[in-house]
N, CA, C and O atoms as a CHARMM CRD file, in Angstrom:
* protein
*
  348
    1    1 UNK  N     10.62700  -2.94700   8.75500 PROA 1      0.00000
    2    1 UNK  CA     9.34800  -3.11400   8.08000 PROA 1      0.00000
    3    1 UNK  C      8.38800  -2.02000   8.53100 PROA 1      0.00000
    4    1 UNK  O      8.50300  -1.64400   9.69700 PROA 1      0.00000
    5    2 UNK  N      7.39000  -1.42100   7.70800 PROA 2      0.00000
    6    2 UNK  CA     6.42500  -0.32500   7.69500 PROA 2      0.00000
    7    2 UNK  C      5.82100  -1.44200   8.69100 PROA 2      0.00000
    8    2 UNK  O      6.14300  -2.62800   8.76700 PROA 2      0.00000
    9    3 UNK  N      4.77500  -0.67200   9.49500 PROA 3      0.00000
   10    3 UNK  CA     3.60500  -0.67300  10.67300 PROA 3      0.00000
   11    3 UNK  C      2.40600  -1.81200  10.11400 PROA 3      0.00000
   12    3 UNK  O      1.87300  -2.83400  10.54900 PROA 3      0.00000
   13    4 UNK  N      2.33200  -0.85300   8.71800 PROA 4      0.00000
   14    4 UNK  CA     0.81500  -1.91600   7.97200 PROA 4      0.00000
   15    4 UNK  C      1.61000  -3.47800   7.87300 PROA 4      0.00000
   16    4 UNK  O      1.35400  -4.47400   8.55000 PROA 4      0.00000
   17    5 UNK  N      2.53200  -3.33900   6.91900 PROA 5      0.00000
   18    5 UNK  CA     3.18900  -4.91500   7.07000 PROA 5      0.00000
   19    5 UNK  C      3.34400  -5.51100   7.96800 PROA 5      0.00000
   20    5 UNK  O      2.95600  -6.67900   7.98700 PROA 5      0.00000
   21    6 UNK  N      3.82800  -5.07000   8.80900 PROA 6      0.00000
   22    6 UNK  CA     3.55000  -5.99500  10.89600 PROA 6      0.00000
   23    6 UNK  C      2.57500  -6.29400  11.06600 PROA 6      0.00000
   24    6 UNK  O      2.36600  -7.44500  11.44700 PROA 6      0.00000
   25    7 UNK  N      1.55100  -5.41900  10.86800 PROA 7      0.00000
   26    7 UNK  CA     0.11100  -6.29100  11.16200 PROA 7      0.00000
   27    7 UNK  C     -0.30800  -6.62300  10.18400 PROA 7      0.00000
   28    7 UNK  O     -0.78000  -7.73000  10.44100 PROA 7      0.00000
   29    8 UNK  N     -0.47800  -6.41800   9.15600 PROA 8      0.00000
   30    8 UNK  CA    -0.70900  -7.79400   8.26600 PROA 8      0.00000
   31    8 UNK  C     -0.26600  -8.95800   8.58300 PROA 8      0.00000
   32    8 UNK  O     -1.00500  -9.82200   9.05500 PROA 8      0.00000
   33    9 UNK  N      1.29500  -9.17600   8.31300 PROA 9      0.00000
   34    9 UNK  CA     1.61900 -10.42900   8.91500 PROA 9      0.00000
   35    9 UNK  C      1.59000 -11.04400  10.31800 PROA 9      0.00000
   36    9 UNK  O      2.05000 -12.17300  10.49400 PROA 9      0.00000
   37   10 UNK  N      1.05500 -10.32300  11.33500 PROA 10     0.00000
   38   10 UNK  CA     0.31200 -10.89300  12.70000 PROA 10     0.00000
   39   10 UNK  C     -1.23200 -10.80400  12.32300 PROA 10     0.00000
   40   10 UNK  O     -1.81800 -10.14300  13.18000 PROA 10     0.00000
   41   11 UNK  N     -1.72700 -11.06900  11.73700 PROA 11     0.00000
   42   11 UNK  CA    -2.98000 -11.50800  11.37300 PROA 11     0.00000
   43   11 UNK  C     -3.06400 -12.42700  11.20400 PROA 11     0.00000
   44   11 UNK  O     -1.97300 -12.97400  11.04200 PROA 11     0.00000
   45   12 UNK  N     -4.38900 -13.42300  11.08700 PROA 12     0.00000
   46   12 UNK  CA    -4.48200 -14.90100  10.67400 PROA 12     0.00000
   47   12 UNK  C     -4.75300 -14.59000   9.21300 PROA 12     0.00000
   48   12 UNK  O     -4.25700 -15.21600   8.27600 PROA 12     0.00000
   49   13 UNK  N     -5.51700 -13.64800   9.11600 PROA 13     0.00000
   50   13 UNK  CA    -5.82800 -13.54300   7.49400 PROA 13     0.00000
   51   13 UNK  C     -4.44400 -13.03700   6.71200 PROA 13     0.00000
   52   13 UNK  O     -4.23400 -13.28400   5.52400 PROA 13     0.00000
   53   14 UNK  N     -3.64600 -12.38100   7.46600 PROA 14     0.00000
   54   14 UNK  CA    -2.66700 -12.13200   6.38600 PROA 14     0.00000
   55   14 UNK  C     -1.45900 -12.76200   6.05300 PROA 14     0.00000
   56   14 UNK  O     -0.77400 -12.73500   5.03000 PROA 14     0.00000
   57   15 UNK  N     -1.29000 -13.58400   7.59600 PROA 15     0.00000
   58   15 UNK  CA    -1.09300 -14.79300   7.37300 PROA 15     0.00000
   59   15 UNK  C     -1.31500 -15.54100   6.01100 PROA 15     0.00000
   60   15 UNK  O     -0.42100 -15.60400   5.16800 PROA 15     0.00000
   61   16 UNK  N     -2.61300 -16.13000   5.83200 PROA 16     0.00000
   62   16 UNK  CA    -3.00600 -16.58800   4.89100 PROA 16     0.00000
   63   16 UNK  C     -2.67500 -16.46200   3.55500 PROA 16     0.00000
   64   16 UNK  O     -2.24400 -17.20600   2.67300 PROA 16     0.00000
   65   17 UNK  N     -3.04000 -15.16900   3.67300 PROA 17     0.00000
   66   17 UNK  CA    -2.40300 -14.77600   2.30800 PROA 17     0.00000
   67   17 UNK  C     -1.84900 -14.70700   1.59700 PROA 17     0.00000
   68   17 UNK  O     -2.01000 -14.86800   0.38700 PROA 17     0.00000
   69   18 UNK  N     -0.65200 -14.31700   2.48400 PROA 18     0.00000
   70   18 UNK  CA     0.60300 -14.59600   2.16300 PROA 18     0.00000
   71   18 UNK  C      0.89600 -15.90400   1.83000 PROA 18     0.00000
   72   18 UNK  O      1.56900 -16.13000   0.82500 PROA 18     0.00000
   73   19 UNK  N      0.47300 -16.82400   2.55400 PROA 19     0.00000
   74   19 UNK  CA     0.78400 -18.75200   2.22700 PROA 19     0.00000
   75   19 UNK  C      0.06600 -18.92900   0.84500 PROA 19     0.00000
   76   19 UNK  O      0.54500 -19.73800   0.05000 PROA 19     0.00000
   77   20 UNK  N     -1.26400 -18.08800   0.45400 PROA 20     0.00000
   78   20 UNK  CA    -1.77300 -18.64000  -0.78100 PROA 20     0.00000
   79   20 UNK  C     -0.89400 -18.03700  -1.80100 PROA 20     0.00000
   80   20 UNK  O     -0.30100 -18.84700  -2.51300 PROA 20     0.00000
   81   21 UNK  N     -0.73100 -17.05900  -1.97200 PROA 21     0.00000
   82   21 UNK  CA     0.34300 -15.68700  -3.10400 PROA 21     0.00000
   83   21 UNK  C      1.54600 -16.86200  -3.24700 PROA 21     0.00000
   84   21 UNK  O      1.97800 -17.28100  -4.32100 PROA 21     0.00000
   85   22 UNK  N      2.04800 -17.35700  -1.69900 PROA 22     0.00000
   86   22 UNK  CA     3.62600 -18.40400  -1.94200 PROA 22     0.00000
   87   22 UNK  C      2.75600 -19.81000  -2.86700 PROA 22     0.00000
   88   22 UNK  O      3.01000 -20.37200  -3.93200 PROA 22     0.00000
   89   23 UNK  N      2.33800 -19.87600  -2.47500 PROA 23     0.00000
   90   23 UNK  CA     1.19900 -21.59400  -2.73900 PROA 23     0.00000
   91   23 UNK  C      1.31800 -21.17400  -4.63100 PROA 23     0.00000
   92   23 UNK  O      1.92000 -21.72000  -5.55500 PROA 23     0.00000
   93   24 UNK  N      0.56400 -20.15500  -4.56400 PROA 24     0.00000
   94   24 UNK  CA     0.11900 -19.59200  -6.57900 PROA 24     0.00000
   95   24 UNK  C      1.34700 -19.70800  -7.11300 PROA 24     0.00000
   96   24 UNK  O      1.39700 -20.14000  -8.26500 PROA 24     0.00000
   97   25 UNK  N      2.73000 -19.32700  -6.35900 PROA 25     0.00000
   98   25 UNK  CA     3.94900 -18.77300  -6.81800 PROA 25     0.00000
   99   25 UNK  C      4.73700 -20.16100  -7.41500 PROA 25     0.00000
  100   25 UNK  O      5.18100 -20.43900  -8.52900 PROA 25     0.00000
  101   26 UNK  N      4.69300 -20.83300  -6.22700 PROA 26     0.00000
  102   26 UNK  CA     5.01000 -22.25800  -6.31100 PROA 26     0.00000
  103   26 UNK  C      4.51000 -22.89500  -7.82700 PROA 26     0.00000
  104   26 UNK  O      5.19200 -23.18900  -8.80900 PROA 26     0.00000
  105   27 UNK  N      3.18600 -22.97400  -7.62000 PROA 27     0.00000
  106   27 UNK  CA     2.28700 -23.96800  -8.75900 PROA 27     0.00000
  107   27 UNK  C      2.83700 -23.35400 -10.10500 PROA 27     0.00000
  108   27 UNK  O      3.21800 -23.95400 -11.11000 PROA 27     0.00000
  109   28 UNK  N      2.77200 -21.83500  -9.82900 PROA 28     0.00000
  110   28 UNK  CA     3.39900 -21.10100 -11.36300 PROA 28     0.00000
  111   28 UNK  C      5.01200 -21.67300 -11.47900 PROA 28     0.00000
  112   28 UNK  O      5.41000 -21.88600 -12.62400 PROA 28     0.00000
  113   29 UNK  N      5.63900 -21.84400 -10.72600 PROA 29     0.00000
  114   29 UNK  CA     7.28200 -22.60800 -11.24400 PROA 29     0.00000
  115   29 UNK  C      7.41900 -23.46700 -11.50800 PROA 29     0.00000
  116   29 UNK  O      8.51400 -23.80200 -11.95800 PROA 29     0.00000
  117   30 UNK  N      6.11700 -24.56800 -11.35500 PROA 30     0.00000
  118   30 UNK  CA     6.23100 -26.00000 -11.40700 PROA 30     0.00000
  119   30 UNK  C      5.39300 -25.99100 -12.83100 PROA 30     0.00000
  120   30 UNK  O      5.47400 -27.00900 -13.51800 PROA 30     0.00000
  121   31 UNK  N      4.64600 -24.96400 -13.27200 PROA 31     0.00000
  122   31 UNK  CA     4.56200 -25.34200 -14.41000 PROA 31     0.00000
  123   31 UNK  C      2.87800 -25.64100 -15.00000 PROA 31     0.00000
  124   31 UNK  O      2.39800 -25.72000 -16.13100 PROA 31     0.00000
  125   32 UNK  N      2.14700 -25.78400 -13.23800 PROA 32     0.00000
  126   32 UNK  CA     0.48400 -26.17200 -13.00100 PROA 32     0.00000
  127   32 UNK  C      0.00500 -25.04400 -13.42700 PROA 32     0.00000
  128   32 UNK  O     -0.98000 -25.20900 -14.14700 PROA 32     0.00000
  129   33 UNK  N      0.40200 -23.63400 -13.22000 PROA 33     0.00000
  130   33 UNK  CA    -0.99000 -22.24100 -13.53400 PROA 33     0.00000
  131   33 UNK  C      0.20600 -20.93800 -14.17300 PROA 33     0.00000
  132   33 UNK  O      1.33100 -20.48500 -13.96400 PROA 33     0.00000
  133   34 UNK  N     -0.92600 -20.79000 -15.01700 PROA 34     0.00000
  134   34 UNK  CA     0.15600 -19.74900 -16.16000 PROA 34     0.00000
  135   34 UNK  C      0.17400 -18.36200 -15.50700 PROA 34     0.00000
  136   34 UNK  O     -0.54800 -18.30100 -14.51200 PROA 34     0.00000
  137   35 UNK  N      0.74200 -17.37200 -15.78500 PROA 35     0.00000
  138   35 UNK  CA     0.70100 -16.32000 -15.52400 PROA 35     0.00000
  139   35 UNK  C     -0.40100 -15.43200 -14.91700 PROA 35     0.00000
  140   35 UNK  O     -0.55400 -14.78200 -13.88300 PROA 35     0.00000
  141   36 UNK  N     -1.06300 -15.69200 -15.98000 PROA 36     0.00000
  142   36 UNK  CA    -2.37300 -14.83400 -15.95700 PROA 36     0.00000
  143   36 UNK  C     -3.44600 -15.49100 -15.11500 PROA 36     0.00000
  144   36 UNK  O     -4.45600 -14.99400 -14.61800 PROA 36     0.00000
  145   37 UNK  N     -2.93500 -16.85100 -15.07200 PROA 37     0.00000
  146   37 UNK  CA    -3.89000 -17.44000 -13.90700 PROA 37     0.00000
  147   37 UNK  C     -3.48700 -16.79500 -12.51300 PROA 37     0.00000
  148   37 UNK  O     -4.31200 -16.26300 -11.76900 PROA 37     0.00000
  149   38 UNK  N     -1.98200 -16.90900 -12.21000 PROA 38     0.00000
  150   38 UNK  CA    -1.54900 -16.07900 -11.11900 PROA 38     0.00000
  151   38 UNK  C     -2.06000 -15.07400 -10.69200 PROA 38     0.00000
  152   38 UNK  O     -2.42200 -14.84800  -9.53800 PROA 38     0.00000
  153   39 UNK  N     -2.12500 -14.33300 -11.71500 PROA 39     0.00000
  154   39 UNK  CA    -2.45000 -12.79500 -11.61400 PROA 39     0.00000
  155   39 UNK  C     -3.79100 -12.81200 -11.13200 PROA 39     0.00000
  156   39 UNK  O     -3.85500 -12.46300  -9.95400 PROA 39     0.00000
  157   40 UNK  N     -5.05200 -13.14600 -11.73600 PROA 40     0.00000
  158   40 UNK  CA    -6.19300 -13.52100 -11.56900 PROA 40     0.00000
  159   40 UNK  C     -6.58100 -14.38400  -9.76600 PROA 40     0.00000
  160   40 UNK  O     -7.68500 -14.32200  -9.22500 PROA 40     0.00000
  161   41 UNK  N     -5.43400 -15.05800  -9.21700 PROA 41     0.00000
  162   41 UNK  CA    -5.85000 -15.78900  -8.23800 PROA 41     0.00000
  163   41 UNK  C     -5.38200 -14.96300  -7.22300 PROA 41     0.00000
  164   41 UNK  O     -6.10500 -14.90200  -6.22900 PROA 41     0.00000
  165   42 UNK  N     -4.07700 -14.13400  -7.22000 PROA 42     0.00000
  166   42 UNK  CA    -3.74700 -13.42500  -6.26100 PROA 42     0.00000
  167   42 UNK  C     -4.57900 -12.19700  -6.07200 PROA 42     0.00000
  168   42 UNK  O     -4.61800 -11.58800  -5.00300 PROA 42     0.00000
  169   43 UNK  N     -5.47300 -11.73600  -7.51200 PROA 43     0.00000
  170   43 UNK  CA    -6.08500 -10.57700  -6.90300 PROA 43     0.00000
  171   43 UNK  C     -7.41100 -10.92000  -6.32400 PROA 43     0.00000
  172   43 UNK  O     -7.99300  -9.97200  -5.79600 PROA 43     0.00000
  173   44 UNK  N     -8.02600 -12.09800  -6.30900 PROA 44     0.00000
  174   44 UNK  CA    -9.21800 -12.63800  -5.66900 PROA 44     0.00000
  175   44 UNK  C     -8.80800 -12.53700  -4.35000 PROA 44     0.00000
  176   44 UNK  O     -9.49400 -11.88100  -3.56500 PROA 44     0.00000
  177   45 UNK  N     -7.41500 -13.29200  -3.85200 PROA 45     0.00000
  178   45 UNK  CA    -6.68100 -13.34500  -2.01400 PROA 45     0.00000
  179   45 UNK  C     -7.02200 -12.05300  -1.87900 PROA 45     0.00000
  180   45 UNK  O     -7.99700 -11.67700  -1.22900 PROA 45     0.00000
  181   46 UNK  N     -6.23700 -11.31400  -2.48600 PROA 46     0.00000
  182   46 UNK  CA    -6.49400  -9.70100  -1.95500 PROA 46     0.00000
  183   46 UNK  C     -7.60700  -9.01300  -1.57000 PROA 46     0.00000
  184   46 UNK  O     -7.94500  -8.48200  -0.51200 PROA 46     0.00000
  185   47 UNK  N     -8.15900  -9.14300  -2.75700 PROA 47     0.00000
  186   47 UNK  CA   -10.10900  -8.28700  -2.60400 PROA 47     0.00000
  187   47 UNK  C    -10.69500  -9.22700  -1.39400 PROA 47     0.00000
  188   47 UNK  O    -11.21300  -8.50300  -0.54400 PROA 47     0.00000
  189   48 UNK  N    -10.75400 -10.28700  -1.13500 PROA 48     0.00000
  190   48 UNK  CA   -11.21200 -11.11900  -0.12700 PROA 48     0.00000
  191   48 UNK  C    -10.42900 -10.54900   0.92100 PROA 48     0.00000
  192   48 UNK  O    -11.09000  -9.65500   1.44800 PROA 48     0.00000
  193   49 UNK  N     -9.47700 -10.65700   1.37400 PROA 49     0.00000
  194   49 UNK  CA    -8.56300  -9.69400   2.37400 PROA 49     0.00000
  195   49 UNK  C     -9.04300  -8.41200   3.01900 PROA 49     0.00000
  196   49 UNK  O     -9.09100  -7.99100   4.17500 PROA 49     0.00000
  197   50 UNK  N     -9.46700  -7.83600   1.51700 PROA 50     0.00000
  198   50 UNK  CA    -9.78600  -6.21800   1.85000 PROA 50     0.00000
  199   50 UNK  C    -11.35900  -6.39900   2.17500 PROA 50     0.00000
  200   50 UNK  O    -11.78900  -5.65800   3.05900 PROA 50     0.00000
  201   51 UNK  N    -12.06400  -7.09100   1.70500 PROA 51     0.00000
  202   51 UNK  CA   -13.17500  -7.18700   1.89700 PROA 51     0.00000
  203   51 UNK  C    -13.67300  -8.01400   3.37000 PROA 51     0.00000
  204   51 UNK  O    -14.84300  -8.03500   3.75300 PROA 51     0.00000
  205   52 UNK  N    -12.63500  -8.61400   4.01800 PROA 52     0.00000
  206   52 UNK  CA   -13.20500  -9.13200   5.32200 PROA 52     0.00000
  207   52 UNK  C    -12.89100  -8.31200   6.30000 PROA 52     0.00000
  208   52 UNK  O    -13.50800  -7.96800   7.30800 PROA 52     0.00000
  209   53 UNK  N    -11.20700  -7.86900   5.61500 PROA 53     0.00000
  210   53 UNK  CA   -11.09400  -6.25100   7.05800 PROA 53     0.00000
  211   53 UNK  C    -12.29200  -5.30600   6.84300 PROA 53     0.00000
  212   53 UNK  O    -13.01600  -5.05500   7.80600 PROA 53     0.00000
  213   54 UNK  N    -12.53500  -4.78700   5.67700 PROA 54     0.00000
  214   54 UNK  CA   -13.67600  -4.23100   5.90300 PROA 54     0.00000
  215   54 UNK  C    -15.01400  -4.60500   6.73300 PROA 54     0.00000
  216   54 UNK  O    -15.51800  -3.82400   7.54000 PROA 54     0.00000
  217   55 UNK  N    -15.54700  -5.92900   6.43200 PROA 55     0.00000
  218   55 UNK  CA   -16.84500  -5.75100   7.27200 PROA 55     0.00000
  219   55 UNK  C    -16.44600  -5.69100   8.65100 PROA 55     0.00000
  220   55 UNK  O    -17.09400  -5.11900   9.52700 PROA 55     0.00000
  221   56 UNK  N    -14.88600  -6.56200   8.89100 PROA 56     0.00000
  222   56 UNK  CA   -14.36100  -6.77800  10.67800 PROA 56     0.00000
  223   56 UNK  C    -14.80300  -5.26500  11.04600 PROA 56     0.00000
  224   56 UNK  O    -15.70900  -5.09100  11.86100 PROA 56     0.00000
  225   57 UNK  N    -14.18700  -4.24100  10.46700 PROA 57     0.00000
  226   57 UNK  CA   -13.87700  -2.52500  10.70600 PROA 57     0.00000
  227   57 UNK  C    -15.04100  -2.24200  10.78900 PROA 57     0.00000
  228   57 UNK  O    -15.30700  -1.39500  11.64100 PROA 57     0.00000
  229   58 UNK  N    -16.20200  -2.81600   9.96100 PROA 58     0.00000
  230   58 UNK  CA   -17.72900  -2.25800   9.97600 PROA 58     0.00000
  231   58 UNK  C    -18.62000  -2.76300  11.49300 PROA 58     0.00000
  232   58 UNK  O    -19.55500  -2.23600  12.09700 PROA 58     0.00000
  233   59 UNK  N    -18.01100  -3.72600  11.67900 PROA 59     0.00000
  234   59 UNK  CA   -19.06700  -4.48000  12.62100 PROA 59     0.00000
  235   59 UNK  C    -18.77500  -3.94300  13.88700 PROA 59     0.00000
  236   59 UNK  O    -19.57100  -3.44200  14.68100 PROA 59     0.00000
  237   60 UNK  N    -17.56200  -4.09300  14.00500 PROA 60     0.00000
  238   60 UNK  CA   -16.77300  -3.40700  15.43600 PROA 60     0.00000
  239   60 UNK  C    -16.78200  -1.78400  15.77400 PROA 60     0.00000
  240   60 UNK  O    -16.51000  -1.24000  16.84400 PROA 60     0.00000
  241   61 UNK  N    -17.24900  -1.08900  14.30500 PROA 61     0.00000
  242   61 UNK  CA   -17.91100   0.36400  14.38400 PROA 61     0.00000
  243   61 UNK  C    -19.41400   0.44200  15.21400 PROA 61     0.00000
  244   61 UNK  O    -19.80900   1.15900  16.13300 PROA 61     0.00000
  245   62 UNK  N    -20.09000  -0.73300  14.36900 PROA 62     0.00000
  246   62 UNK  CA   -21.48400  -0.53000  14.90400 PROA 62     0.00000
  247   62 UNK  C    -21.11200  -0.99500  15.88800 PROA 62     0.00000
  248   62 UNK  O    -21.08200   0.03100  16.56800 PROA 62     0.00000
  249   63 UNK  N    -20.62900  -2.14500  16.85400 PROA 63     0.00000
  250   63 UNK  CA   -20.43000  -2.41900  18.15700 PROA 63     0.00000
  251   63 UNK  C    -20.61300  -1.73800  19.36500 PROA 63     0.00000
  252   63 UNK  O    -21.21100  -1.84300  20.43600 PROA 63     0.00000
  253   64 UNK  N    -19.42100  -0.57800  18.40900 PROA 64     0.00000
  254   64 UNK  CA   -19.30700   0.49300  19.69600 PROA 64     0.00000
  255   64 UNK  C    -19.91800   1.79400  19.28000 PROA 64     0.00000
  256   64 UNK  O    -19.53500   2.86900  19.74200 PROA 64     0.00000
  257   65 UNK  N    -20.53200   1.71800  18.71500 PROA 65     0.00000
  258   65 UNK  CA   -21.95400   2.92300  18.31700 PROA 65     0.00000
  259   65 UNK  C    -22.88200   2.91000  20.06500 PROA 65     0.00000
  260   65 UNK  O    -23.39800   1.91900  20.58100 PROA 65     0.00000
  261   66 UNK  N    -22.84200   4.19500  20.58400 PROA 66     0.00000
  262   66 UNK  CA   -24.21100   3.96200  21.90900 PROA 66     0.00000
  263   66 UNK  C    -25.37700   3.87600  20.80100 PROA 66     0.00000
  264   66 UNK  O    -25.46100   4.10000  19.59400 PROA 66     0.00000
  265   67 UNK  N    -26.35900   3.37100  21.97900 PROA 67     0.00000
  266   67 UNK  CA   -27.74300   2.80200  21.64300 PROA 67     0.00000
  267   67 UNK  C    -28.37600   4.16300  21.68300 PROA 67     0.00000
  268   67 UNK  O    -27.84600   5.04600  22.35800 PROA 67     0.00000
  269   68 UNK  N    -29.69800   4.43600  20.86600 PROA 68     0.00000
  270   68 UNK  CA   -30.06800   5.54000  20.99900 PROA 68     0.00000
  271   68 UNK  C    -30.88100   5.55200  22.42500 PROA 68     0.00000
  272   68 UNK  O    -30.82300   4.44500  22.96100 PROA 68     0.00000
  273   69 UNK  N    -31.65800   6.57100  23.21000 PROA 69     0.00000
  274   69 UNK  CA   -31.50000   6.96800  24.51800 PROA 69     0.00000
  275   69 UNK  C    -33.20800   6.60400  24.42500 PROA 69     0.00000
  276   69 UNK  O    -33.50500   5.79100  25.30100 PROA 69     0.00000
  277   70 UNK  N    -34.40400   7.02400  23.55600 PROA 70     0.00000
  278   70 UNK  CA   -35.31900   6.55900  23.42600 PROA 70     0.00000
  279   70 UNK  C    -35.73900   6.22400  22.24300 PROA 70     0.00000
  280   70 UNK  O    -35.42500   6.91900  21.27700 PROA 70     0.00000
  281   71 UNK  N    -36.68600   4.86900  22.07000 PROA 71     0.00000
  282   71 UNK  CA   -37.32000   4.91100  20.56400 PROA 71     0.00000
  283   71 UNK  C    -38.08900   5.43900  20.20800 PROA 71     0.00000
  284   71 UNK  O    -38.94900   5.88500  20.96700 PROA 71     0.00000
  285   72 UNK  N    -38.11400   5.58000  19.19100 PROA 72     0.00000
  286   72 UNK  CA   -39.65600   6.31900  18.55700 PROA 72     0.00000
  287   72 UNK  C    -40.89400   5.97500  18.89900 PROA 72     0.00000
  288   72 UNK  O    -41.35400   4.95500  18.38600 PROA 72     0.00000
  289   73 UNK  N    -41.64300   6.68100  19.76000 PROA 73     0.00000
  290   73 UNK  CA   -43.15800   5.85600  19.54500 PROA 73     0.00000
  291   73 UNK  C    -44.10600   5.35300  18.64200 PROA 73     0.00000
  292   73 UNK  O    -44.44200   5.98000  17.63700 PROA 73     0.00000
  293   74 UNK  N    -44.40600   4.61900  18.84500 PROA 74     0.00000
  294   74 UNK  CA   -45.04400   3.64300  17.95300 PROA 74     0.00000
  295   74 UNK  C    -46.53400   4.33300  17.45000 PROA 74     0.00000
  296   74 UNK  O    -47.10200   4.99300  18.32100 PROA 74     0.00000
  297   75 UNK  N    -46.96200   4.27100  16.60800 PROA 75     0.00000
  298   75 UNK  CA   -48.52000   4.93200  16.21500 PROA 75     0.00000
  299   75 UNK  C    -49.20000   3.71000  16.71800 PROA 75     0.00000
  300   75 UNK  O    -48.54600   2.67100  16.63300 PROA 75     0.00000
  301   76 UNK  N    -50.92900   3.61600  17.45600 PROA 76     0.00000
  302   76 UNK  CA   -51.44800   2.75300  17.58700 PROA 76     0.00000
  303   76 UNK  C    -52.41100   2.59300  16.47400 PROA 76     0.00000
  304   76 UNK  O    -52.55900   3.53100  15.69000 PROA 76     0.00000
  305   77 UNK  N    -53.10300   1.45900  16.32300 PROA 77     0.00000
  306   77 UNK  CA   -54.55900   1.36900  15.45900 PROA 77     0.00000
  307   77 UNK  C    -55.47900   1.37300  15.89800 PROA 77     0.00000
  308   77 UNK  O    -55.56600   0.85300  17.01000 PROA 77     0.00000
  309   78 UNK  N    -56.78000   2.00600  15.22200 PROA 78     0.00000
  310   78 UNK  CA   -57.88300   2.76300  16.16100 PROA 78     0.00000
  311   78 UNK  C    -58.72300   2.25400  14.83800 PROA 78     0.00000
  312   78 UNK  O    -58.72000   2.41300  13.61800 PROA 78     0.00000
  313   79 UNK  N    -59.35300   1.63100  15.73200 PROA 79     0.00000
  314   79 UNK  CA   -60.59300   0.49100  14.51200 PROA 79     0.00000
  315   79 UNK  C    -62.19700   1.61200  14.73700 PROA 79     0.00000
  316   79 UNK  O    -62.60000   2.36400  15.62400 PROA 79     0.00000
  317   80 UNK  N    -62.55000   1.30100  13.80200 PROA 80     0.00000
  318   80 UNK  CA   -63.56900   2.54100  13.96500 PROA 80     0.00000
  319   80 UNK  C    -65.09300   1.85400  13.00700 PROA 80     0.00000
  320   80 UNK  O    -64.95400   1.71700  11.79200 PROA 80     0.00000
  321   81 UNK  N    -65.96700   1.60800  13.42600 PROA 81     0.00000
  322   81 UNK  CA   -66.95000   0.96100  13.34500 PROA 81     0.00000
  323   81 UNK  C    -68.20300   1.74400  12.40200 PROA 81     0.00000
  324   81 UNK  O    -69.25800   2.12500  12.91000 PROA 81     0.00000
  325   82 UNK  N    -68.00000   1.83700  11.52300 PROA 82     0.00000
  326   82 UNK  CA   -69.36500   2.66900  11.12200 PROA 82     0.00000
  327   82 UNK  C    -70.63300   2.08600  11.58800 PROA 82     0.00000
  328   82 UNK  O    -71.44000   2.89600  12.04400 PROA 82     0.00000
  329   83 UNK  N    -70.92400   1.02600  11.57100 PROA 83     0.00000
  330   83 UNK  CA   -72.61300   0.96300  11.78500 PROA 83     0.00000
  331   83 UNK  C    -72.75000   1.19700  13.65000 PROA 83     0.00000
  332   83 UNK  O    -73.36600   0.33400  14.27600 PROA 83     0.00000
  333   84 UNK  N    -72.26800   2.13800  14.24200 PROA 84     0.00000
  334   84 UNK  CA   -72.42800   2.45800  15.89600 PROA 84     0.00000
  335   84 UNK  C    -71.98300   4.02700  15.48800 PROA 84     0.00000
  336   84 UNK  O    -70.91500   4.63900  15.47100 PROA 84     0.00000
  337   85 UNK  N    -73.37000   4.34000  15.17000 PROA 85     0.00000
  338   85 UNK  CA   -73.20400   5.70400  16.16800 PROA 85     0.00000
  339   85 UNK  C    -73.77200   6.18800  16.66200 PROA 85     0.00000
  340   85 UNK  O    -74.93200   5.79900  16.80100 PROA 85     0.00000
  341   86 UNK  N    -73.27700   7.46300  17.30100 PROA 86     0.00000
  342   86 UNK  CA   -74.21900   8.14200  18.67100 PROA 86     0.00000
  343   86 UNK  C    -75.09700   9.04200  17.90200 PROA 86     0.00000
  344   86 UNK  O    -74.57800  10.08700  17.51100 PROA 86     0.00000
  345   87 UNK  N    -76.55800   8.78700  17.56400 PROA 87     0.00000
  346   87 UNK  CA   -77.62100   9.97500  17.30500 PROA 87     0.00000
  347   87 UNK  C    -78.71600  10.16700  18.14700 PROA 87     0.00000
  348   87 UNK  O    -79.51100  11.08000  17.92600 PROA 87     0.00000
């Protein structure tokens, strides 16, 4: 087996997946969801798949992003009084 398929299937999610794709496969032989329902349900597993490795890959990027070294200083507010002045 290719590398990506090993870890897919040591995943919990791909795990999963795989059980729902068998689960759709099943219901389609027995006669419960037509074809095109298949088709339609397995590519939702998928995009959901791809879409949770993605944010996992996103979050664990920013994770290990360093912190920047200083922040920006802040501007203060400077209230300014017209009826006081010096004449």
């Amino acid at each position: 087996m290719k590398q990506g398929t090993i870890d897919l299937l040591s995943s919990e999610r791909g795990t999963l997946c795989l059980l729902l794709v068998l689960a759709s496969t099943v219901l389609v032989l027995m006669g419960k969801l037509t074809a095109e329902q298949w088709l339609t349900y397995t590519q939702w597993i998928c995009v959901t798949l791809v879409a949770a490795k993605t944010i996992t890959g996103a979050v664990e990027t920013m994770k290990s992003a360093p912190a920047p070294a200083d922040p920006l200083p802040t501007a203060t507010a400077v209230k300014i009084n017209p009826s006081s002045s010096s004449e």
